[in-house]
PDB file of the backbone (N, CA, C, O) and the ligand in Angstrom, with CONECT records:
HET     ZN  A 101       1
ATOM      1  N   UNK A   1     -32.893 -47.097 -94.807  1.00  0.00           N
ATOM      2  CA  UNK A   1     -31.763 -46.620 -95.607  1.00  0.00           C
ATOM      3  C   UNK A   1     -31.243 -47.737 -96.505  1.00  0.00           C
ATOM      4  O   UNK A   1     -31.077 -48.901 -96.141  1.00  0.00           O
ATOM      5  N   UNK A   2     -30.958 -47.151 -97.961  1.00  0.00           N
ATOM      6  CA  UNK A   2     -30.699 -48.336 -98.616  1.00  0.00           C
ATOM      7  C   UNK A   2     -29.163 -48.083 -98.841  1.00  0.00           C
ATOM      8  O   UNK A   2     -28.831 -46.914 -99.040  1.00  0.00           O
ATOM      9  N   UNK A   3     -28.028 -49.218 -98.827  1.00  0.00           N
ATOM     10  CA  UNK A   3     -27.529 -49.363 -98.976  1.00  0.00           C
ATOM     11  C   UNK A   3     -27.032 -49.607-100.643  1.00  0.00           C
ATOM     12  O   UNK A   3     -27.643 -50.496-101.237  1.00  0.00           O
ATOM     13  N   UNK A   4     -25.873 -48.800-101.472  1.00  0.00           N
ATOM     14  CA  UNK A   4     -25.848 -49.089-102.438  1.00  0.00           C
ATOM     15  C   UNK A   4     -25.075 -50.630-103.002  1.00  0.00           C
ATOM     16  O   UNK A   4     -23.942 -50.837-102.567  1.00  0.00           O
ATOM     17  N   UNK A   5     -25.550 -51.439-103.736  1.00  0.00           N
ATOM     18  CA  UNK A   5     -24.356 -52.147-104.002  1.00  0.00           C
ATOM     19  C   UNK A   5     -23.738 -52.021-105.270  1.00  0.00           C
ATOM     20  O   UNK A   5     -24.191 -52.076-106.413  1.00  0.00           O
ATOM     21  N   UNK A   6     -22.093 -51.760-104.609  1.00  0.00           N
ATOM     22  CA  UNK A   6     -21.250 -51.598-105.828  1.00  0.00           C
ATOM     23  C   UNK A   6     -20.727 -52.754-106.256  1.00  0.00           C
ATOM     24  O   UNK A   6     -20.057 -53.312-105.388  1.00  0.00           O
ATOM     25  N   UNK A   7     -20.788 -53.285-107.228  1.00  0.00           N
ATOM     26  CA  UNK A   7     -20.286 -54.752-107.532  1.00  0.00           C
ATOM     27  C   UNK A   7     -18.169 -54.600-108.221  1.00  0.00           C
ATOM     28  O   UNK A   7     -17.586 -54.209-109.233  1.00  0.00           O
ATOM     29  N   UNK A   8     -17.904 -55.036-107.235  1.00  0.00           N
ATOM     30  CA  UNK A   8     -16.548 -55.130-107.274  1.00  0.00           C
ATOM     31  C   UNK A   8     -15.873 -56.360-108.355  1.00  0.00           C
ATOM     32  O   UNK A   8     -15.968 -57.587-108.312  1.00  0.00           O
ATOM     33  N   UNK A   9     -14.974 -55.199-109.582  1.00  0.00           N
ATOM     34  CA  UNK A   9     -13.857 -55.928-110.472  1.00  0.00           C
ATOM     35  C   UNK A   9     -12.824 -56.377-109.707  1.00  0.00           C
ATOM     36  O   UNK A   9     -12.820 -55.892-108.576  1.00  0.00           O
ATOM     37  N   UNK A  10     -11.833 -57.242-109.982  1.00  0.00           N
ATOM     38  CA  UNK A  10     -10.417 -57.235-110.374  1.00  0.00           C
ATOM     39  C   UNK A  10     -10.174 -56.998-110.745  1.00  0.00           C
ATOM     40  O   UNK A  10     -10.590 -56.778-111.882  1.00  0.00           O
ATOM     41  N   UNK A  11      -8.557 -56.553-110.005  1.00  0.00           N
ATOM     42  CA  UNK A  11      -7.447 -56.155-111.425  1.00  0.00           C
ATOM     43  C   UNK A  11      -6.795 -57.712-111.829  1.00  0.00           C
ATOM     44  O   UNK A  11      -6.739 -58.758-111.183  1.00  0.00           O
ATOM     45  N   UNK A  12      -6.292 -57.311-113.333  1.00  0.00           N
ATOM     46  CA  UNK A  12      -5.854 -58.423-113.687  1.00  0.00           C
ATOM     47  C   UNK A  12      -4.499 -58.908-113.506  1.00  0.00           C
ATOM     48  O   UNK A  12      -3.949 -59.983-113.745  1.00  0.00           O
ATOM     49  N   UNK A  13      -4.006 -57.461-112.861  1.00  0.00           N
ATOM     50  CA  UNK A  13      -2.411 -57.116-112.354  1.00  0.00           C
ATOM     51  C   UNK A  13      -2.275 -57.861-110.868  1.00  0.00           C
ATOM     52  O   UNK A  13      -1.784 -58.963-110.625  1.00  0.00           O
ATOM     53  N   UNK A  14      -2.773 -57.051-110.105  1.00  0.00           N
ATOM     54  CA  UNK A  14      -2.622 -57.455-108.607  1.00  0.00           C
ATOM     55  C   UNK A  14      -3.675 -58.232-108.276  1.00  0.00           C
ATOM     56  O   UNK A  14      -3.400 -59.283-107.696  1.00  0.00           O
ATOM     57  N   UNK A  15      -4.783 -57.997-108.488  1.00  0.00           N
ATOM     58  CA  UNK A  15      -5.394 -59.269-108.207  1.00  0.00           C
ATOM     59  C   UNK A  15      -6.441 -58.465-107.094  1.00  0.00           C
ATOM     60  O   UNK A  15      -7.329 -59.141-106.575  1.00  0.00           O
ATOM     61  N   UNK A  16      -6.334 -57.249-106.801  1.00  0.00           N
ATOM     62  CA  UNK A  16      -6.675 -56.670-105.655  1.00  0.00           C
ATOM     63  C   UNK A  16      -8.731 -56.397-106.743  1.00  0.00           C
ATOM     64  O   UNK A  16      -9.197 -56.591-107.866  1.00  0.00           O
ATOM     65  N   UNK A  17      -9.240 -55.804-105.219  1.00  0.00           N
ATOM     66  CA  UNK A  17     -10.773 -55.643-105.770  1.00  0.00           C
ATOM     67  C   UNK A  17     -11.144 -53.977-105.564  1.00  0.00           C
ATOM     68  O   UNK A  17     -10.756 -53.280-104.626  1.00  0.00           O
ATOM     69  N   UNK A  18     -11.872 -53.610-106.533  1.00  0.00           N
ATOM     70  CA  UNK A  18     -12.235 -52.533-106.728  1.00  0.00           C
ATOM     71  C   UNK A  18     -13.474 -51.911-107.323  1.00  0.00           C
ATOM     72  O   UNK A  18     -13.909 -52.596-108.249  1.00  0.00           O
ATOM     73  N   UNK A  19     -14.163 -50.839-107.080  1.00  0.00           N
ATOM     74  CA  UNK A  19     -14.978 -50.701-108.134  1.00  0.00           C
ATOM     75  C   UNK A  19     -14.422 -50.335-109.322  1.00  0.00           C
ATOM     76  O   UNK A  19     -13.233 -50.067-109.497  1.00  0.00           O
ATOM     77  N   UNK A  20     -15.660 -50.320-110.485  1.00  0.00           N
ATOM     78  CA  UNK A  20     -14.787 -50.625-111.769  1.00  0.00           C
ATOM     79  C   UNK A  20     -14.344 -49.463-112.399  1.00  0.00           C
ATOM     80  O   UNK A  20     -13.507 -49.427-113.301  1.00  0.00           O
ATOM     81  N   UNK A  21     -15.135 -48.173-111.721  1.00  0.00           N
ATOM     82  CA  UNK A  21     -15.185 -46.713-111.898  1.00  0.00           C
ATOM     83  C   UNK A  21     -13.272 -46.150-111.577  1.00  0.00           C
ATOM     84  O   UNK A  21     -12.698 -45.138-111.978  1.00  0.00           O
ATOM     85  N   UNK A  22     -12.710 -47.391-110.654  1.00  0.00           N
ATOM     86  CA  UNK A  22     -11.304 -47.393-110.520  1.00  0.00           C
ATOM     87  C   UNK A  22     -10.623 -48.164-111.312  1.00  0.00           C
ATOM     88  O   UNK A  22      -9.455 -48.391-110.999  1.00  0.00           O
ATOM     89  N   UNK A  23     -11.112 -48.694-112.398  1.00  0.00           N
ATOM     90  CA  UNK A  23      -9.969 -49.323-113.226  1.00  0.00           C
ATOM     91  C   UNK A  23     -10.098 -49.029-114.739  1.00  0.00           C
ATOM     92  O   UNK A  23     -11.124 -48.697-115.332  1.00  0.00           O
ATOM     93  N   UNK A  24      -8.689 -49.239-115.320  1.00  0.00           N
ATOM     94  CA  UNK A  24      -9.520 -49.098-116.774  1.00  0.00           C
ATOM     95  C   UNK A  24      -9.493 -50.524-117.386  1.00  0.00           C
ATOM     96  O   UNK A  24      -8.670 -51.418-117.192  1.00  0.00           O
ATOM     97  N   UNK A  25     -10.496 -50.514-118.103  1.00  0.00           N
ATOM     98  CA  UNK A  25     -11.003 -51.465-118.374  1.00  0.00           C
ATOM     99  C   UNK A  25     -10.977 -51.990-120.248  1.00  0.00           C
ATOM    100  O   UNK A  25     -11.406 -51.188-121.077  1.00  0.00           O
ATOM    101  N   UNK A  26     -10.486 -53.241-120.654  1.00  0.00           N
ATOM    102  CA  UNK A  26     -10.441 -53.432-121.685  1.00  0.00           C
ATOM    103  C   UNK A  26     -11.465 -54.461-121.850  1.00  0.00           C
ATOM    104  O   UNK A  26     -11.776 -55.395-121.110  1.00  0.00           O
ATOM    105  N   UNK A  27     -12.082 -53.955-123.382  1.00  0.00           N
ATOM    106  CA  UNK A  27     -13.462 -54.867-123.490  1.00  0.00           C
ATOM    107  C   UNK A  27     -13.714 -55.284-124.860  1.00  0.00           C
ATOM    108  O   UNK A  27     -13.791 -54.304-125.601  1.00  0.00           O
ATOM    109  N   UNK A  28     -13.914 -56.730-125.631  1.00  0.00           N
ATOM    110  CA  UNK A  28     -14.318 -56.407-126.412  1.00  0.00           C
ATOM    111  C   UNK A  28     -16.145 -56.574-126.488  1.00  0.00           C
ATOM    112  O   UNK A  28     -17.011 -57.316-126.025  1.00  0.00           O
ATOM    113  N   UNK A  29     -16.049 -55.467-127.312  1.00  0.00           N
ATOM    114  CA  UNK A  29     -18.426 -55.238-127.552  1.00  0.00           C
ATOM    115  C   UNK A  29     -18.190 -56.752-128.371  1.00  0.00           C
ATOM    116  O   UNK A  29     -17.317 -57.252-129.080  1.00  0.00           O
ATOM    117  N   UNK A  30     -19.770 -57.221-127.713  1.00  0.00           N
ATOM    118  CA  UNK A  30     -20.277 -58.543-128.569  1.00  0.00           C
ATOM    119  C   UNK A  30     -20.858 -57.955-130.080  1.00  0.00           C
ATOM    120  O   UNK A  30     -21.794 -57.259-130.474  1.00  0.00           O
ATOM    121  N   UNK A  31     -19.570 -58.765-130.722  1.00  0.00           N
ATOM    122  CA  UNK A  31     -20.243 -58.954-132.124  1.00  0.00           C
ATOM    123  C   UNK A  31     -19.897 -59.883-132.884  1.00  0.00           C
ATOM    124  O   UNK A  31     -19.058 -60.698-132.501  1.00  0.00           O
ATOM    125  N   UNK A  32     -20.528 -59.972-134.255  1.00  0.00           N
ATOM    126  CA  UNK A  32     -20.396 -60.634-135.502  1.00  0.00           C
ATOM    127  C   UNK A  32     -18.816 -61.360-134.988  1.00  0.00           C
ATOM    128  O   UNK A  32     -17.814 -60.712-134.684  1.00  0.00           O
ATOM    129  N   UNK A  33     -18.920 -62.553-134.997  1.00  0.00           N
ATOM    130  CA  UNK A  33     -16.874 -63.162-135.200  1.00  0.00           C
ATOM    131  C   UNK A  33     -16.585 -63.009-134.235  1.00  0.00           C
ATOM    132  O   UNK A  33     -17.403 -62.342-133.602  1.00  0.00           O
ATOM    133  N   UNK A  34     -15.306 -63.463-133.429  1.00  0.00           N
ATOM    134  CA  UNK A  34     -14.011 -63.565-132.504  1.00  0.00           C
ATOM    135  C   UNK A  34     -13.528 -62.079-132.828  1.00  0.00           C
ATOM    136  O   UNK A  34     -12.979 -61.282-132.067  1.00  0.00           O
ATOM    137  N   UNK A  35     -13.805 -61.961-133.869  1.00  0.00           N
ATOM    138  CA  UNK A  35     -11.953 -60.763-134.324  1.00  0.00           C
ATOM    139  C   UNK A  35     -12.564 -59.434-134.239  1.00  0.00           C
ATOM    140  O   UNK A  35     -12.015 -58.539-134.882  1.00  0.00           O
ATOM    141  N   UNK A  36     -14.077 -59.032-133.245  1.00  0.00           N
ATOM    142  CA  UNK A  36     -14.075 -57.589-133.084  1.00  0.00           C
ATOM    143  C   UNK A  36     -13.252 -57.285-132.291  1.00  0.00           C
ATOM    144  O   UNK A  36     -12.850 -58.016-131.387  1.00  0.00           O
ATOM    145  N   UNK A  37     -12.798 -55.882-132.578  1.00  0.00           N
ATOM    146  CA  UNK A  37     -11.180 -55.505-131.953  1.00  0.00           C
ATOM    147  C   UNK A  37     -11.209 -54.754-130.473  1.00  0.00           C
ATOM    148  O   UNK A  37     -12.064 -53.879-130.342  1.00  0.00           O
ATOM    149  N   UNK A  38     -10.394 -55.015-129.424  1.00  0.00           N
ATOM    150  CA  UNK A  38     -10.260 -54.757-128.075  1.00  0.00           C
ATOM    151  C   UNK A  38     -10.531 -53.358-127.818  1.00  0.00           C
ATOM    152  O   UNK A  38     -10.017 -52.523-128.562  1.00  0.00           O
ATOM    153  N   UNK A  39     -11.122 -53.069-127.054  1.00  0.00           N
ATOM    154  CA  UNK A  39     -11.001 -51.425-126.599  1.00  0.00           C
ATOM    155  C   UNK A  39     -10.801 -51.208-125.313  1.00  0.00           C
ATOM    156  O   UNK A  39     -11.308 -51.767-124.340  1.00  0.00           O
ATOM    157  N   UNK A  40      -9.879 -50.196-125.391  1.00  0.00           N
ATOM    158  CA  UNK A  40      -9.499 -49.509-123.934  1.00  0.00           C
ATOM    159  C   UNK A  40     -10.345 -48.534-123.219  1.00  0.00           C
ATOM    160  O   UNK A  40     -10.648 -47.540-123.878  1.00  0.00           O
ATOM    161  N   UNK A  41     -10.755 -48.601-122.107  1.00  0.00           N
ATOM    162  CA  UNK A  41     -11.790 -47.632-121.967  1.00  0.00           C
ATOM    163  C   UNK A  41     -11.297 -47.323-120.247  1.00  0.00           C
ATOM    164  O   UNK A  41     -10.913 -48.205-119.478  1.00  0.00           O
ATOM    165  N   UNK A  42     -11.434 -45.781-119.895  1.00  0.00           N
ATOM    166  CA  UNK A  42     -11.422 -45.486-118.863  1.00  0.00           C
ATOM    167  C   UNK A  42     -12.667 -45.094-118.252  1.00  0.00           C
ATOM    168  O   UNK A  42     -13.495 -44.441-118.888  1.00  0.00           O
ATOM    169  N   UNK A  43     -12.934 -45.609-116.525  1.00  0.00           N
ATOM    170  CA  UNK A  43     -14.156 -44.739-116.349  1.00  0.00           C
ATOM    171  C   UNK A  43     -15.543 -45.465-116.788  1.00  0.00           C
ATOM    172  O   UNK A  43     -15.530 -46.268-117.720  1.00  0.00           O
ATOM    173  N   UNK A  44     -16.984 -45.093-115.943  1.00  0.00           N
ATOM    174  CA  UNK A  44     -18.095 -45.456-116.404  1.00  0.00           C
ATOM    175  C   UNK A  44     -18.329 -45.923-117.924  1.00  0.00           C
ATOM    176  O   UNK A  44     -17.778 -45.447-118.917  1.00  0.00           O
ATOM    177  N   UNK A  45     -19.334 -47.029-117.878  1.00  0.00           N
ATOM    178  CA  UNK A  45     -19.253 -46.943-119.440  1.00  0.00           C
ATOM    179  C   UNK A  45     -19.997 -48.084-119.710  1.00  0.00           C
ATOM    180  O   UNK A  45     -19.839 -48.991-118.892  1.00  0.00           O
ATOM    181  N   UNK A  46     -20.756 -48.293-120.620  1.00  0.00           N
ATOM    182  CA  UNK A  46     -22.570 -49.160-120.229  1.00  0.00           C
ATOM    183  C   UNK A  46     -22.019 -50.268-121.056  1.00  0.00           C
ATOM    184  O   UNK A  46     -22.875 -51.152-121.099  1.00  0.00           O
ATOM    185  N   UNK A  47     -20.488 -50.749-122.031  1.00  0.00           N
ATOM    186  CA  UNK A  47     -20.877 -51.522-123.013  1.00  0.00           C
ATOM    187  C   UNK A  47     -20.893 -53.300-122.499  1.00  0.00           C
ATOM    188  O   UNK A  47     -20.386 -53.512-121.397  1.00  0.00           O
ATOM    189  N   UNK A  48     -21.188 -53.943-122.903  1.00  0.00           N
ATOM    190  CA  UNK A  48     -21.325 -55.209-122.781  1.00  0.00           C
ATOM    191  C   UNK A  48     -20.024 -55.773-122.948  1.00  0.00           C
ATOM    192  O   UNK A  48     -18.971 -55.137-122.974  1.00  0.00           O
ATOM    193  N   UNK A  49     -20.204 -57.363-123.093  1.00  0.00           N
ATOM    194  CA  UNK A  49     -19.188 -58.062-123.700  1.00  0.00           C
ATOM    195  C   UNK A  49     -18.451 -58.594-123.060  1.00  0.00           C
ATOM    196  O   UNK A  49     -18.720 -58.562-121.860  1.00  0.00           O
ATOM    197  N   UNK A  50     -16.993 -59.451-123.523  1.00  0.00           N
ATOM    198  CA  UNK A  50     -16.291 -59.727-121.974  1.00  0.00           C
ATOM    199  C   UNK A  50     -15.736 -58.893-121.652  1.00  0.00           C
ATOM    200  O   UNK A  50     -15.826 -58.079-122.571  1.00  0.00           O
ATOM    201  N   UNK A  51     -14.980 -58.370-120.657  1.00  0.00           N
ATOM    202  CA  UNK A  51     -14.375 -57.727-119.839  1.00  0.00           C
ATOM    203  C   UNK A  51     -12.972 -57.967-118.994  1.00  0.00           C
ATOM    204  O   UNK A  51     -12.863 -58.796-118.090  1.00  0.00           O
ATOM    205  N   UNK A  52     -12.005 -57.162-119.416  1.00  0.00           N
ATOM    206  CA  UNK A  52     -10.894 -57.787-117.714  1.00  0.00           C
ATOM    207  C   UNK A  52     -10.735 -56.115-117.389  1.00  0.00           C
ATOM    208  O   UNK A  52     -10.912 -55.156-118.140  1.00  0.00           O
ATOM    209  N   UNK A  53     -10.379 -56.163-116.139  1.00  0.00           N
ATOM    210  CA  UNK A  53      -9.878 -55.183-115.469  1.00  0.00           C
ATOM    211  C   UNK A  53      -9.138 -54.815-114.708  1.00  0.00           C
ATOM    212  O   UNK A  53      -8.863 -55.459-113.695  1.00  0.00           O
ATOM    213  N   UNK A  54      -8.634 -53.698-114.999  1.00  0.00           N
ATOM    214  CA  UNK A  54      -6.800 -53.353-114.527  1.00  0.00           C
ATOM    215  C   UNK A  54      -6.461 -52.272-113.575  1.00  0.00           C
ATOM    216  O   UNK A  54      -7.438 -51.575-113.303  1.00  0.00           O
ATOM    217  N   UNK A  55      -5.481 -51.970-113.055  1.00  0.00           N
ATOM    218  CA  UNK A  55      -5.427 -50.324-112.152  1.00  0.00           C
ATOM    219  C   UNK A  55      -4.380 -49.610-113.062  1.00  0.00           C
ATOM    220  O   UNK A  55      -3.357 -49.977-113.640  1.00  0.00           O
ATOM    221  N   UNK A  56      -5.050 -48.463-112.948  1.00  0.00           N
ATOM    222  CA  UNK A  56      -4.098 -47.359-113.399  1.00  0.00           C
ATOM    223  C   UNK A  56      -2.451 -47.334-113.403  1.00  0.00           C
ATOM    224  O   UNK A  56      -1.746 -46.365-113.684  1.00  0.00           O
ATOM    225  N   UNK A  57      -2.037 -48.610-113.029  1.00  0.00           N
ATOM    226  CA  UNK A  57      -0.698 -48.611-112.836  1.00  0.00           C
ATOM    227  C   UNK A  57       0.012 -49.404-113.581  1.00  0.00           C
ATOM    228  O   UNK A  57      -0.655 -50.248-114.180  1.00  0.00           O
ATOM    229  N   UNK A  58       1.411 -49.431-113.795  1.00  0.00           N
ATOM    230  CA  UNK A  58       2.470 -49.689-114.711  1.00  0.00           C
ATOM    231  C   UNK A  58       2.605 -51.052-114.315  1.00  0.00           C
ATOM    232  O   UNK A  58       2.444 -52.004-115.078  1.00  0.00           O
ATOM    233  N   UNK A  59       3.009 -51.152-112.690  1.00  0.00           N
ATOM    234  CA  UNK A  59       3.238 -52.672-111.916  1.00  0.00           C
ATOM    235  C   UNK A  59       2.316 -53.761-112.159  1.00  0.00           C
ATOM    236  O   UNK A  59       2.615 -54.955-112.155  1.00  0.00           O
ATOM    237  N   UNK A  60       0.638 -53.030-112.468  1.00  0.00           N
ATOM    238  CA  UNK A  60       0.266 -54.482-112.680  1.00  0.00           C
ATOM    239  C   UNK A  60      -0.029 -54.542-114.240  1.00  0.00           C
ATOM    240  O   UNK A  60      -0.388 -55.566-114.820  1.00  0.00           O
ATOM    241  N   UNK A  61       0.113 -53.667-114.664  1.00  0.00           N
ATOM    242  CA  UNK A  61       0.286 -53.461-116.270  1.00  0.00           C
ATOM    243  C   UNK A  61       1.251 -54.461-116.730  1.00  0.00           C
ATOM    244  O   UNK A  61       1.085 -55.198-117.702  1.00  0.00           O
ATOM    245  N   UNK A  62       2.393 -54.429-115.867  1.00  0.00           N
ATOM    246  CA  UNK A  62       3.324 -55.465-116.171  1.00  0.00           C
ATOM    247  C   UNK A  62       3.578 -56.691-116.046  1.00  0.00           C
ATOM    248  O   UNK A  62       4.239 -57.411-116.794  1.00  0.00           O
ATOM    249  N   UNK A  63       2.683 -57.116-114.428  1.00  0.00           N
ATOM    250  CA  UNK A  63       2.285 -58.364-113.805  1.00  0.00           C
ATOM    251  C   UNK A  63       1.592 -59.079-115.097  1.00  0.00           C
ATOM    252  O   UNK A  63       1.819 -60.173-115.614  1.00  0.00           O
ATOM    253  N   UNK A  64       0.465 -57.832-115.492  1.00  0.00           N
ATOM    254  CA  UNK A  64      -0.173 -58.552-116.306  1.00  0.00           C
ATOM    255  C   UNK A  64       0.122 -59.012-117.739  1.00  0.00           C
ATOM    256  O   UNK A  64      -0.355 -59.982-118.328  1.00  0.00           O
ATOM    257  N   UNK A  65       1.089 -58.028-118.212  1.00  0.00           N
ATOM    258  CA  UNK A  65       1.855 -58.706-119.568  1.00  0.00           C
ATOM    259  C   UNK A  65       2.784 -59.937-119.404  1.00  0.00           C
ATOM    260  O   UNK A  65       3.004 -60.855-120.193  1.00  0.00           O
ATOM    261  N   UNK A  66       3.197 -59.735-118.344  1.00  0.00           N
ATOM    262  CA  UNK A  66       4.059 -61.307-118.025  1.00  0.00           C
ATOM    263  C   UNK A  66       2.997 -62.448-117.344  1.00  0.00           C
ATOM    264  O   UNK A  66       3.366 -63.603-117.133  1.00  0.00           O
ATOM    265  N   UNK A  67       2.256 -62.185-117.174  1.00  0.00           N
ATOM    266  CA  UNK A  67       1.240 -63.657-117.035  1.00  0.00           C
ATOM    267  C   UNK A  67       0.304 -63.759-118.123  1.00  0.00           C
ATOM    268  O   UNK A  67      -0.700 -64.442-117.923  1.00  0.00           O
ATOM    269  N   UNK A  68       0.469 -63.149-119.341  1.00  0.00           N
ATOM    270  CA  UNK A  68      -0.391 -63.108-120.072  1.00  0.00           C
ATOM    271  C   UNK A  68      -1.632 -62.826-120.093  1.00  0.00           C
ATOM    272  O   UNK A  68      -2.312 -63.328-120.988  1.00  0.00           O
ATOM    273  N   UNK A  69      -2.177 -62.058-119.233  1.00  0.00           N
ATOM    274  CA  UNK A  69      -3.732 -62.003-118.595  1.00  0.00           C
ATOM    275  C   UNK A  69      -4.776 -61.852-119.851  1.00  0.00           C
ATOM    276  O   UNK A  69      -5.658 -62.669-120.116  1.00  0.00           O
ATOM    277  N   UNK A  70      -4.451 -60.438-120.694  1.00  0.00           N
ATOM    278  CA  UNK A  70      -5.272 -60.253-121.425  1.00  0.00           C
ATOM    279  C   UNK A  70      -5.160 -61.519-122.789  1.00  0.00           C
ATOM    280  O   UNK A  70      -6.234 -61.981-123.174  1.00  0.00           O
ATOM    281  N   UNK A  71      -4.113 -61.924-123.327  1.00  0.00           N
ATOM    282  CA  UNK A  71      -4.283 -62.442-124.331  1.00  0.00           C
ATOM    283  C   UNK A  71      -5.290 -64.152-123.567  1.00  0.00           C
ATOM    284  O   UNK A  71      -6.098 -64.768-124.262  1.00  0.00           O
ATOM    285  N   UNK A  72      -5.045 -64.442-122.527  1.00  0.00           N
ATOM    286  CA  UNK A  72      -5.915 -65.588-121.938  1.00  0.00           C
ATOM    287  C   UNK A  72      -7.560 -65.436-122.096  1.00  0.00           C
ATOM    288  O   UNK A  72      -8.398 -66.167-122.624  1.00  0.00           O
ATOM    289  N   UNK A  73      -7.662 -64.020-121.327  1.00  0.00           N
ATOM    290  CA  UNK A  73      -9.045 -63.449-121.369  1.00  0.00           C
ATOM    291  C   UNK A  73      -9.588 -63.350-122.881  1.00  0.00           C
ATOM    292  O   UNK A  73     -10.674 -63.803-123.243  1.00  0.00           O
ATOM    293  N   UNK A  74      -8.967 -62.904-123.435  1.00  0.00           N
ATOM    294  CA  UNK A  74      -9.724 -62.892-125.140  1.00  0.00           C
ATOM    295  C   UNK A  74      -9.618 -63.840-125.842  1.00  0.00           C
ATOM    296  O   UNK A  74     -10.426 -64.328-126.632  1.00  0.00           O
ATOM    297  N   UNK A  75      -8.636 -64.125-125.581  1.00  0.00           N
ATOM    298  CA  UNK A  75      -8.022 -65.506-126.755  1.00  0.00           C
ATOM    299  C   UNK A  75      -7.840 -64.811-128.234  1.00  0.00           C
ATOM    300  O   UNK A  75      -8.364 -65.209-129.274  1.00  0.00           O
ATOM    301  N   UNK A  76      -6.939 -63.634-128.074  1.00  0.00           N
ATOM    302  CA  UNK A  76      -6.910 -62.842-129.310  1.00  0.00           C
ATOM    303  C   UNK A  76      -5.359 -62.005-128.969  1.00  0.00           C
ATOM    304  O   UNK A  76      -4.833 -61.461-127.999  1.00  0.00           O
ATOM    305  N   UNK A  77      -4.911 -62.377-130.879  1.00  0.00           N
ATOM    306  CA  UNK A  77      -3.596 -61.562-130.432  1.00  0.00           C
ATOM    307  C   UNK A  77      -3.496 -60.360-130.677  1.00  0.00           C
ATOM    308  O   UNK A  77      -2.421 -59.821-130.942  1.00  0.00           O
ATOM    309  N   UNK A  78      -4.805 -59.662-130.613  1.00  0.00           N
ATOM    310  CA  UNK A  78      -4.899 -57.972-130.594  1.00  0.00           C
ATOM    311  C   UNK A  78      -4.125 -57.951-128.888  1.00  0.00           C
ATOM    312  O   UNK A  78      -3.295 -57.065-128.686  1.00  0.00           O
ATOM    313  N   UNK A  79      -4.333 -58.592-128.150  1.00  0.00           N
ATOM    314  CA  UNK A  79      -3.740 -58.474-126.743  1.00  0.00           C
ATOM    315  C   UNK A  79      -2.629 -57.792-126.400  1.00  0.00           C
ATOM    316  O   UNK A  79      -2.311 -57.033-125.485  1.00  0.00           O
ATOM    317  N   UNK A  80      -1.984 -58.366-127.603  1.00  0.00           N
ATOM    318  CA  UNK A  80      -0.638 -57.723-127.127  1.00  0.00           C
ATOM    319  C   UNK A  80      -0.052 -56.186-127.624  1.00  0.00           C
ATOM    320  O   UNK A  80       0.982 -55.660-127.215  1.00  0.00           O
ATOM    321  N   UNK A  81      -0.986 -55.638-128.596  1.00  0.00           N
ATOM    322  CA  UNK A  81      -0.684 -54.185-128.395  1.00  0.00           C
ATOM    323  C   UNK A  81      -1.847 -53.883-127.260  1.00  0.00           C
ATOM    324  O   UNK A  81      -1.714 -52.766-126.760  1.00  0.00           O
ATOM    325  N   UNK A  82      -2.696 -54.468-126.872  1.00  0.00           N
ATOM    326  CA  UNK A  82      -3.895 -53.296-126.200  1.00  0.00           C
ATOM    327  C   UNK A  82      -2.619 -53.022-125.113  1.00  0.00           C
ATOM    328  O   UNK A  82      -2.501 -51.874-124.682  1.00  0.00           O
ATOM    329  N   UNK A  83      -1.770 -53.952-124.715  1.00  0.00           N
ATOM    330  CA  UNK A  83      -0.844 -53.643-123.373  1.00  0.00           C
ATOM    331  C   UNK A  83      -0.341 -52.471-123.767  1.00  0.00           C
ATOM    332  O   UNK A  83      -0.386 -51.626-122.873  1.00  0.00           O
ATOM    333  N   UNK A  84       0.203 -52.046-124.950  1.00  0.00           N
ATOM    334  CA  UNK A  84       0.451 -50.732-125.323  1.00  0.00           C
ATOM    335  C   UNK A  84      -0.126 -49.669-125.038  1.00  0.00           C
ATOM    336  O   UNK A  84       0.333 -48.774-124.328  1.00  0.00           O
ATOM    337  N   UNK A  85      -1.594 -49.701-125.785  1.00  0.00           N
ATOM    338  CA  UNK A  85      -2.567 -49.254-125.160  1.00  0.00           C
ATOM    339  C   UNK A  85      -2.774 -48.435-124.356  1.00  0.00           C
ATOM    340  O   UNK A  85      -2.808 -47.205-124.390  1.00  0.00           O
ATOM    341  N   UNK A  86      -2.999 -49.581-123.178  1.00  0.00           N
ATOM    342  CA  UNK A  86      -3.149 -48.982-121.629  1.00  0.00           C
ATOM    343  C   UNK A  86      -1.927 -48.353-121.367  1.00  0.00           C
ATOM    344  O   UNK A  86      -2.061 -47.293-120.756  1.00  0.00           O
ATOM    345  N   UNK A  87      -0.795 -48.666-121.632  1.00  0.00           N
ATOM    346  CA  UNK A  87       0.507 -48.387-121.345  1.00  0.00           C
ATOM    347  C   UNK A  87       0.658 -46.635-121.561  1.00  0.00           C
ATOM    348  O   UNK A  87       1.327 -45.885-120.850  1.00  0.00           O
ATOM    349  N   UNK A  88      -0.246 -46.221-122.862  1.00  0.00           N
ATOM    350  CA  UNK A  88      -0.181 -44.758-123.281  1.00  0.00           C
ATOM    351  C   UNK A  88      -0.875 -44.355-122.409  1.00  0.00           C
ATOM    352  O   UNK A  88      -0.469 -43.310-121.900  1.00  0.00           O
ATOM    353  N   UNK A  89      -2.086 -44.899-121.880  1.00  0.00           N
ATOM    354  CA  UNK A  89      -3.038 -43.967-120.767  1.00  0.00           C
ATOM    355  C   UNK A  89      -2.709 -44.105-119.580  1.00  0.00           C
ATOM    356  O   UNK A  89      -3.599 -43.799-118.787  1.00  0.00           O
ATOM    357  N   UNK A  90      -1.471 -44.558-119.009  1.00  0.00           N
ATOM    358  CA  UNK A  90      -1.193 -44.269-117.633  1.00  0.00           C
ATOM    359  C   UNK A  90      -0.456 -42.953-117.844  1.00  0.00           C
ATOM    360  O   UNK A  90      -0.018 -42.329-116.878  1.00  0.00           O
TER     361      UNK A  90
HETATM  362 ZN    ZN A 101      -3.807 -53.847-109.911  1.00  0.00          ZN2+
END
């Protein structure tokens, strides 16, 4: 019997581990320049690039705007609306 392995994210909120199918996830796709723009994405989803990842929730939505998580992770000040963003899809 094979065992599957699910390779477990963080959130960038709590810090807690999850699969990634439980978080939504902001990414930017590798391209051309620094300044391709952030995307919010819920759910499965094949694209590359860097990655942070979050839970469906407001608390670490917020953890994470006050520690700055995403603008660290990108090094881009699209960061600070994607918090918006996610903020519409909870
Ligand atoms: Zn969390």
């Amino acid at each position: 019997m094979k065992v599957k392995h699910i390779p477990l994210r963080k959130c960038i909120g709590c810090g807690l581990k999850n699969s990634k199918e439980n978080f939504i996830m902001v990414v930017r796709p590798p391209k051309k320049g620094e300044n391709s723009s952030l995307q919010v994405l819920q759910g499965k989803n094949k694209k590359g690039g860097r990655s942070a990842y979050i839970c469906a929730s407001l608390d670490c939505l917020k953890k994470a705007r006050k520690t700055r998580r995403l603008e660290r992770t990108f090094r881009s000040k699209q960061a600070t609306e994607t918090y918006s963003l996610i903020e519409r899809m909870l």
